[in-house]
GUMI-339601 format. One record per residue (C-alpha): residue in one letter; residue number from 1; y, x, z. Coordinates in steps of 0.25 Angstrom, whole numbers. Each point is the difference from the previous one (the first is absolute). Layout:
! residues N
a | NUM | Y | X | Z;
...
END
This chain:
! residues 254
x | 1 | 415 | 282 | 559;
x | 2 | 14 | 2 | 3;
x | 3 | 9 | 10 | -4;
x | 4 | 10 | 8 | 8;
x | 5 | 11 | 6 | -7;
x | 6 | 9 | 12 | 7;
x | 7 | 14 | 3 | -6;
x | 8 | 6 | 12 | 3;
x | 9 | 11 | 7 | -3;
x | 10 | 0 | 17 | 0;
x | 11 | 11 | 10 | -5;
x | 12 | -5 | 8 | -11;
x | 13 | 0 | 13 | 10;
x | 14 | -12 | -7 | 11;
x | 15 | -8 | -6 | -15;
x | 16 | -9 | 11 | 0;
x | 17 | -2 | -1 | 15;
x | 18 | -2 | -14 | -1;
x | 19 | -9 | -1 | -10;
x | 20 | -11 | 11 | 8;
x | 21 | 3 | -8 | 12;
x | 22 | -6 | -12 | -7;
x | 23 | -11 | 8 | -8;
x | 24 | -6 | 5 | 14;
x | 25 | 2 | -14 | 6;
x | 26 | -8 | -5 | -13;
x | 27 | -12 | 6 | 6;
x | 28 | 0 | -8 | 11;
x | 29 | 3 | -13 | -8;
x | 30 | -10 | 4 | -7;
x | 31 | -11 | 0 | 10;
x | 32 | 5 | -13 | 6;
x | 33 | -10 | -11 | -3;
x | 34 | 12 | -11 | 2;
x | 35 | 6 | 7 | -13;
x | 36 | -2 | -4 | -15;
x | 37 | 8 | 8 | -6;
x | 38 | 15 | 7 | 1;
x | 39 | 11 | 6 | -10;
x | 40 | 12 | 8 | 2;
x | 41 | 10 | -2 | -12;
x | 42 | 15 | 6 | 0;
x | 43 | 11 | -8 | -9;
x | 44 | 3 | 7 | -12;
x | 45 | 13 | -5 | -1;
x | 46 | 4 | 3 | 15;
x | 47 | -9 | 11 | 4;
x | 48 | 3 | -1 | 14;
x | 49 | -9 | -13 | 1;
x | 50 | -12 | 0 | 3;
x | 51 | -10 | -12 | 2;
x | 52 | -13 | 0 | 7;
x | 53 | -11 | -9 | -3;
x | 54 | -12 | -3 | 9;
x | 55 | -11 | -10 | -3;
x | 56 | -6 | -5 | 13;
x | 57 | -12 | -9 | 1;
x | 58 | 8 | -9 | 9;
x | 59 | 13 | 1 | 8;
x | 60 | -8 | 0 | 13;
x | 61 | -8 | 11 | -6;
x | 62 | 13 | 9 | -1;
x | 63 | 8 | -6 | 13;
x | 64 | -12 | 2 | 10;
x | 65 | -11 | 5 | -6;
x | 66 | 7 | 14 | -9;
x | 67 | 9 | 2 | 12;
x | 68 | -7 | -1 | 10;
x | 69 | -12 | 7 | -8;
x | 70 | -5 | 15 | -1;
x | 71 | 10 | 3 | -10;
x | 72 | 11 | -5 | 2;
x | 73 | 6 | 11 | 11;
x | 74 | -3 | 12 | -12;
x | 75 | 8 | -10 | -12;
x | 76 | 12 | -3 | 11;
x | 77 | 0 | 15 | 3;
x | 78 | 3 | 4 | -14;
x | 79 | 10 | -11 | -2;
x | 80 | 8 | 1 | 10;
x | 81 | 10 | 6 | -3;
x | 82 | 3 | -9 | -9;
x | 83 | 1 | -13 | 6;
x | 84 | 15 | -1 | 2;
x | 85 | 0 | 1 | -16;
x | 86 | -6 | -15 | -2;
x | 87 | 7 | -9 | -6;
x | 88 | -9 | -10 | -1;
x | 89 | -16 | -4 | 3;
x | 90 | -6 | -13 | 0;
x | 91 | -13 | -5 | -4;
x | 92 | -1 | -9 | -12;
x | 93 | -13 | -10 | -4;
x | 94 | -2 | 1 | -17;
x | 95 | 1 | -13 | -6;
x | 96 | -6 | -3 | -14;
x | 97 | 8 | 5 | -8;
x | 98 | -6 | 13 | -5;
x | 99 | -6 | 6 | -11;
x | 100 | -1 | 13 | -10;
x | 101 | 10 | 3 | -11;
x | 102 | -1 | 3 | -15;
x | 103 | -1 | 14 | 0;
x | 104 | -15 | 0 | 3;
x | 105 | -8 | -8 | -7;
x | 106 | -9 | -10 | 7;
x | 107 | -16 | 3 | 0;
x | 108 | -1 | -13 | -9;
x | 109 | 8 | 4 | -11;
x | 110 | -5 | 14 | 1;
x | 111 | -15 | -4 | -1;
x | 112 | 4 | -7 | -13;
x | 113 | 4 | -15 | 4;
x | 114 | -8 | -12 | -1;
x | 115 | -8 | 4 | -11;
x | 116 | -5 | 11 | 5;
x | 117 | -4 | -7 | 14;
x | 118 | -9 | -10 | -9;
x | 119 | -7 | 9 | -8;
x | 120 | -4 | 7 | 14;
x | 121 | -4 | -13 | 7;
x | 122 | -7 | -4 | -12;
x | 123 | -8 | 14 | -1;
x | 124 | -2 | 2 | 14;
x | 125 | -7 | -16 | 3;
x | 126 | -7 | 4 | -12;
x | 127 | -8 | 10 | 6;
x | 128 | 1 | -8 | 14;
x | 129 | -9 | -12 | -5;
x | 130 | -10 | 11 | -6;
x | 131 | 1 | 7 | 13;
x | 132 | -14 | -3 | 10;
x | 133 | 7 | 2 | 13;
x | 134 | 14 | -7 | -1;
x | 135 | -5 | -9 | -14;
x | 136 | -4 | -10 | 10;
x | 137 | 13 | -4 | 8;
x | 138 | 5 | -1 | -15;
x | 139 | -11 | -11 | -3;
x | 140 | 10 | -10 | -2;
x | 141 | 11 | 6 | -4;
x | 142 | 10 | -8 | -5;
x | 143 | 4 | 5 | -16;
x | 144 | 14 | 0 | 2;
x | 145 | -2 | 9 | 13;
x | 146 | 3 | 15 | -5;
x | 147 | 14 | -8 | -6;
x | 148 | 2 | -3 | 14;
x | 149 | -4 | 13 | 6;
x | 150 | 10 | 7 | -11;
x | 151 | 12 | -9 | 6;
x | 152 | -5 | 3 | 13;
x | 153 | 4 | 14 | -3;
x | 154 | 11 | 0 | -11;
x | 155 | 8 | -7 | 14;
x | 156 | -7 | 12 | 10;
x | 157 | 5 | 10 | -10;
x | 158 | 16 | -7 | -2;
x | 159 | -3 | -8 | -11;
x | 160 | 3 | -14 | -1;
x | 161 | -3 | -9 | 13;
x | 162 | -9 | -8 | -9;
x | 163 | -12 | -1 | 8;
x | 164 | 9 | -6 | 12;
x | 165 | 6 | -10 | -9;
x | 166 | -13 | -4 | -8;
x | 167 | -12 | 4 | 10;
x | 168 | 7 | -5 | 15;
x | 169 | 1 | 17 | 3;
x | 170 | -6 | 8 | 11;
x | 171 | -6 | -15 | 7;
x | 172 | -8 | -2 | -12;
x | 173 | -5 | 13 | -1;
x | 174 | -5 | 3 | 13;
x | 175 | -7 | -13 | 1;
x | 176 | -9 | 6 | -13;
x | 177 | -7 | 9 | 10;
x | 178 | -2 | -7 | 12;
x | 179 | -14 | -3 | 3;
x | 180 | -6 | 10 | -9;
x | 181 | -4 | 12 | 8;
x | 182 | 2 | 10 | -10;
x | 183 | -8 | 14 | 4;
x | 184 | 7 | 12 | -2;
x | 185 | -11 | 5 | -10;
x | 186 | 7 | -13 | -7;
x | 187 | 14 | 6 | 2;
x | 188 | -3 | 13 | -2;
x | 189 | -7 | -4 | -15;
x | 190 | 12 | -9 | -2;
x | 191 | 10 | 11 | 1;
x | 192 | -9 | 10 | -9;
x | 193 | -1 | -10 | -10;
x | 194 | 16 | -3 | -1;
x | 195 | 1 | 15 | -1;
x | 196 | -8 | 1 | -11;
x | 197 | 5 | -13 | -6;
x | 198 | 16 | 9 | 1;
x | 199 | -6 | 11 | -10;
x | 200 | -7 | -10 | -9;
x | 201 | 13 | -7 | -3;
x | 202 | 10 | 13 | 2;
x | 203 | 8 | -4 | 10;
x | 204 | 9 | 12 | 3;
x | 205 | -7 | 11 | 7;
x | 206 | 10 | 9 | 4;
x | 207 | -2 | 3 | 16;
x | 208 | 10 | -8 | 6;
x | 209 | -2 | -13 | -6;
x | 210 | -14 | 2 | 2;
x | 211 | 2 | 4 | 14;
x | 212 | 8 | -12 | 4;
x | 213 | -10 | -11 | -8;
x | 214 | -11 | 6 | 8;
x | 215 | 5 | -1 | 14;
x | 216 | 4 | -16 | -3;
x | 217 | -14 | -1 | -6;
x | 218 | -6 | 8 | 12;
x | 219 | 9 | -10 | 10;
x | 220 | 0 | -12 | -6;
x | 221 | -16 | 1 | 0;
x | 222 | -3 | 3 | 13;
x | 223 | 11 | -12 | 4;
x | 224 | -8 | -8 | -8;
x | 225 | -14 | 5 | 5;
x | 226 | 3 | -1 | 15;
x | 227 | 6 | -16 | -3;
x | 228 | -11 | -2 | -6;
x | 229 | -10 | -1 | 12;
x | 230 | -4 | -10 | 5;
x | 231 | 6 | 2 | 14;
x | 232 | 13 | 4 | -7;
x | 233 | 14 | -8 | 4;
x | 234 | 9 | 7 | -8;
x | 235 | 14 | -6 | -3;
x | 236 | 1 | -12 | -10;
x | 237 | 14 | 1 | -2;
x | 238 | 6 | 14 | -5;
x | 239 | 10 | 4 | -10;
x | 240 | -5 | 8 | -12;
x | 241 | -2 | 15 | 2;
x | 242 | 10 | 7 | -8;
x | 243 | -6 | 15 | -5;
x | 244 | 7 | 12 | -4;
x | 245 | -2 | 13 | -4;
x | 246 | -4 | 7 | 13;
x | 247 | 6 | -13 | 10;
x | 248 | -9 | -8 | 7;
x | 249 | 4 | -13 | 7;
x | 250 | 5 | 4 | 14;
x | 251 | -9 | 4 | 10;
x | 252 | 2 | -6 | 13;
x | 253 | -8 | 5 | 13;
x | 254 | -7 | -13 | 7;
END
């Protein structure tokens, strides 16, 4: 992904001109498939600035494919006008450096911690070694596994990175499914029983948290289901997936 970033500055009289223009052009950044996302922000401290950003896919995807694409002679329409009015646009590449603040909580603390992460692994493999269809891949299981499994996700959730540090991160976890050739009837049960596992232990239930824990188990799943067959050459070496309330690692188009 790259980010482009568009500074302009407009007298307070052409603001409310401006400001439509770009809510029309949005339309057609909006039905570009090289765009991930875009934000108009005016300065609060010198209302005649204004800073556009645009997430593109690539720069390429912006420089030939978005102006030379179907929109782009709709988005330049509305905009020209304003052109002469930039003072600045470039594309930037995001480094590491990133992250939430404090004022929202992460989904780790907000589940209850640790503690609350161990009584659910512990309940839920519980029920998964009574369980008929998915019992079996559990055969063997080792008995510190749902301890590993709550770290797993106390790091997913924004807790401490301890299953990095203490279990070798995402290369050891994706090697645990490799050659199993989980069905997804066995996914499927897997899901339903961490579900019901959830209410046994009370993790929060309010709509949002459980919203967001269900599309990481719903994602995280079926990654796991489709490395897991036995023509599967997924990547070995990746950086651990990082879930938030609503945001799910970046989608890039292959």
């Amino acid at each position: 992904m790259i980010v482009e970033y568009i500074r302009y500055r407009i007298d307070g009289a052409d603001a409310a001109g401006f400001e439509a223009a770009y809510g029309r052009a949005a339309e057609s950044l909006a039905a570009a498939p090289q765009c991930a996302d875009y934000e108009l922000s005016r300065c609060v401290d010198e209302p005649e600035w204004y800073v556009l950003r645009i997430t593109w896919t690539s720069a390429d995807a912006h420089l030939k494919e978005f102006r030379s694409g179907e929109h782009f002679a709709a988005f330049f329409a509305e905009i020209k006008p304003y052109v002469q009015r930039i003072e600045e646009m470039r594309h930037y590449e995001r480094t590491a450096v990133r992250g939430s603040g404090g004022s929202v909580p992460s989904m780790y603390d907000w589940a209850g911690g640790e503690e609350a992460l161990r009584r659910l692994t512990e309940v839920f493999y519980g029920h998964v070694l009574k369980d008929e269809l998915i019992g079996p891949l559990f055969a063997h299981m080792d008995k510190h596994h749902p301890a590993y499994v709550a770290l797993w996700l106390g790091e997913v959730f924004g807790g401490p990175e301890r299953y990095s540090a203490e279990r070798g991160g995402y290369h050891h976890m994706i090697r645990q499914h490799l050659g199993k050739a989980i069905t997804e009837p066995q996914r499927r049960r897997w899901v339903s029983l961490l579900m019901d596992a959830a209410d046994e232990v009370g993790l929060p239930d309010d709509p949002e948290f459980r919203a967001a824990f269900a599309g990481y188990i719903e994602w995280g799943t079926r990654l796991a289901r489709a490395n897991s067959q036995p023509d599967a050459t997924p990547p070995l070496e990746a950086p651990m997936p990082h879930w938030g309330w609503g945001v799910a690692p970046p989608y890039i188009p292959s």
